[in-house]
N, C-alpha and C positions, 0 to 999 in steps of 0.2 A: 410460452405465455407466462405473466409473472403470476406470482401469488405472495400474498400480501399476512403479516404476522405479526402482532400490537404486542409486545414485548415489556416486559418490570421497565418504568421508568417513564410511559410515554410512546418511548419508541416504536412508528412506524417502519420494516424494513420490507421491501421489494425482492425476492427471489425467484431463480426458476429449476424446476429439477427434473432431472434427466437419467436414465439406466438403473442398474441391476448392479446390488452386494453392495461391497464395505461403503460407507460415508464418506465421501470427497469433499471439500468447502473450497471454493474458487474465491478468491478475493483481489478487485482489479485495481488498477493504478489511480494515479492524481488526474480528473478530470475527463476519466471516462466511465463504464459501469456494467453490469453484468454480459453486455451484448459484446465488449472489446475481448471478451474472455472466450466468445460462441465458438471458435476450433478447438480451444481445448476442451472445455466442456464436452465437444463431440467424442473429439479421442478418449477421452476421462470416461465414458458414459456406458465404453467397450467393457470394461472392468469395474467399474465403482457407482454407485448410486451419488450422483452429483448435484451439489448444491450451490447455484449459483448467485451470489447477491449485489445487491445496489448498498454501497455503503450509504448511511443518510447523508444527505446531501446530492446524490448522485443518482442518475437513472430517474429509479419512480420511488426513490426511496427521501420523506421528505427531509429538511435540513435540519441540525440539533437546534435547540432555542439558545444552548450557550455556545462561547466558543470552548472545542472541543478538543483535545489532543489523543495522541497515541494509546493513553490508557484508558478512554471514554470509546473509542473506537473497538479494542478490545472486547470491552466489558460488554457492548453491545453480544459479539460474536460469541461469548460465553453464554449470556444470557438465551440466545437466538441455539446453541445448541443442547442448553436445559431444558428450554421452550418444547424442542422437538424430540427428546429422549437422546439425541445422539451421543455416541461415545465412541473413544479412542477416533476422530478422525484421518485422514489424509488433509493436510493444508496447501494450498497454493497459493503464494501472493503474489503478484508480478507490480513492481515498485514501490508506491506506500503500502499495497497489502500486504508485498514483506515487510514491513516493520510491524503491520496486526499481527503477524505471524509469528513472526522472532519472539514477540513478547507473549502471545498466547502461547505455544510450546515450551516456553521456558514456567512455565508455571501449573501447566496443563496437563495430561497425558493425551500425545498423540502418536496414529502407526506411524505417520512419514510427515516430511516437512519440506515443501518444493520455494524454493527462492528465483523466482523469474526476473533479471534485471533489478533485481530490489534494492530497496532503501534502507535505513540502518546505520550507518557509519557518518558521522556527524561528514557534513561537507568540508572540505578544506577549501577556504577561502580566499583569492584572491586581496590582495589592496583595495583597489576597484575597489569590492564590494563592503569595505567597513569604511572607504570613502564616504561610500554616500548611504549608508547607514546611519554615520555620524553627520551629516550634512541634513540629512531627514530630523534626526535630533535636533539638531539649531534652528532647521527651517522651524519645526513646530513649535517652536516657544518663542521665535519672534513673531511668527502668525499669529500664537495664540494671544501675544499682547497687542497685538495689532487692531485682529478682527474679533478675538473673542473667541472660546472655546470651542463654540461647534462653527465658526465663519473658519476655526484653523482647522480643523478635521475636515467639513467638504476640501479643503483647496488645496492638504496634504493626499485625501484616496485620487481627487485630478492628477496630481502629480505622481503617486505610486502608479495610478492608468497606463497615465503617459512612458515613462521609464520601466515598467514593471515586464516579466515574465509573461509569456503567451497564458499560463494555467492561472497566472495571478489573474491579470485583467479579463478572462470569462467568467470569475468566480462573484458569487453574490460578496457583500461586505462583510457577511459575518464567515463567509466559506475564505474568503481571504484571510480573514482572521486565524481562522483555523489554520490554513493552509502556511502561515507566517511560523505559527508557532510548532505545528508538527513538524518541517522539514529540518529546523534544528534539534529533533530530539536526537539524543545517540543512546543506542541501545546496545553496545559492545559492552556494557555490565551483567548483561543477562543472556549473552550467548553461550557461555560453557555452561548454563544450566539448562541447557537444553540437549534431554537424552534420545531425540526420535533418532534415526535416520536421516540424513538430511543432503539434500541435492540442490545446488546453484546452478541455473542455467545462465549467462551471462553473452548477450554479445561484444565482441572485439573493441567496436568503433563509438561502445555507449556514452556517452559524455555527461548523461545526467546521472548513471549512478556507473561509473566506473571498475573496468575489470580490480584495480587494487584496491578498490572497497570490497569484490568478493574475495578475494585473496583474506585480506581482512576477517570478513563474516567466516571462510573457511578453516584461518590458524586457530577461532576462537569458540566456536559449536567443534563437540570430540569427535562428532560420527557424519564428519561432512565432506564433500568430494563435489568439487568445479567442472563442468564444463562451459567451456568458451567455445562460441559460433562466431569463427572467420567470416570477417564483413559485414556482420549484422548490427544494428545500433541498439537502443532503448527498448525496441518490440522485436527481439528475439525470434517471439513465436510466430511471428507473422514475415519476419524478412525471411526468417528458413523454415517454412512449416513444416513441411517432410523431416527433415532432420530432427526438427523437434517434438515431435508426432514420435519419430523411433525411440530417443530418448527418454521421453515420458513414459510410454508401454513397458520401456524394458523396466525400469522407474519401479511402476506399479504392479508389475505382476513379477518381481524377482520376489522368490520366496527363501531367500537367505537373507531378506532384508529384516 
């Protein structure tokens, strides 16, 4: 069941929590929310008092009023564990909640730092895609002489609808916004300042964030170590739950860590 916690700033956030001992924070990907996370939460809940949240925007957690990026995302998860006295967590992020992650440990103290599929490493971009990036730029400023400012805006987000990504076109206008603007942060400035422990679980076949973006995230955090699951894509935890169920356990209860 969630439970609900008005935060410095505004901020409504949505969470649920689950077991016994040290402080765990779950944090789930682009376009889904605390429930996409519910097997590891379980596994997590054997060892760690778990906290699991809706970023705003997501779940039952409402949307920011501005558009937001990476370090508003953050800042929320700091304030959310001021809010609650927690200290030294355990982090989990699996895609965009790796890069809340990356950036909250790199300036934070935490015990460990789990990277699920994550985000972080600026995309490398096809042609294709600065094609019509730049073709978006021209479209807008002849629409906008055409029809007028906001007549170019509706007939530009039809057109982003129409050609856009599955996470773009479900996303509100301002969550598109967001969404535009966090997936090109790169955060490969602030990963050797990050002293936790730190574990990449990665599948093989991911295409949205790439085994050599974790390779990436791994040369660049000092105390990190890869694992990759054969055949698995973007959701890792769910194409091999068992395997990744073992992993996480040994993860969270090694005490050389």
């Amino acid at each position: 069941m969630r439970q609900y916690i008005d935060l410095d700033g505004g901020t409504r956030l949505a969470y649920t929590v689950s077991g016994e001992g040290n402080p765990m924070i779950l944090m789930h990907g682009w376009g889904c929310n605390a429930d996409t996370l519910a097997s590891v939460e379980k596994t997590a809940a054997e060892s760690h008092k778990v906290y699991n949240i809706d970023f705003p925007g997501f779940g039952k957690s409402p949307e920011p009023e501005q558009v937001w990026g990476v370090e508003d995302y953050t800042r929320t998860v700091e304030n959310f564990v001021r809010a609650l006295g927690i200290e030294r967590p355990v982090l989990l992020g699996h895609s965009f909640g790796g890069r809340v992650g990356l950036l909250y440990a790199s300036r934070n103290p935490v015990d460990r730092l789990i990277l699920v599929d994550a985000a972080g490493v600026k995309p490398k971009r096809p042609l294709s895609y600065y094609v019509k990036v730049y073709s978006f730029k021209l479209m807008k400023r002849i629409y906008t002489l055409i029809y007028g400012k906001e007549g170019a805006r509706r007939r530009i987000e039809a057109e982003r609808a129409r050609r856009g990504s599955a996470d773009y076109n479900a996303a509100s206008p301002r969550m598109r916004a967001i969404l535009s603007k966090v997936v090109n942060e790169d955060l490969c400035h602030v990963m050797p300042d990050i002293k936790a422990p730190t574990l990449l679980i990665y599948g093989e076949n991911d295409t949205a964030t790439p085994v050599r973006d974790a390779r990436r995230i791994e040369s660049l955090v000092p105390d990190a170590g890869l694992v990759v699951f054969p055949g698995c894509g973007h959701y890792s935890f769910l194409d091999n739950p068992y395997q990744f169920a073992a992993v996480l356990r040994s993860f969270l209860t090694d005490k050389k860590q």
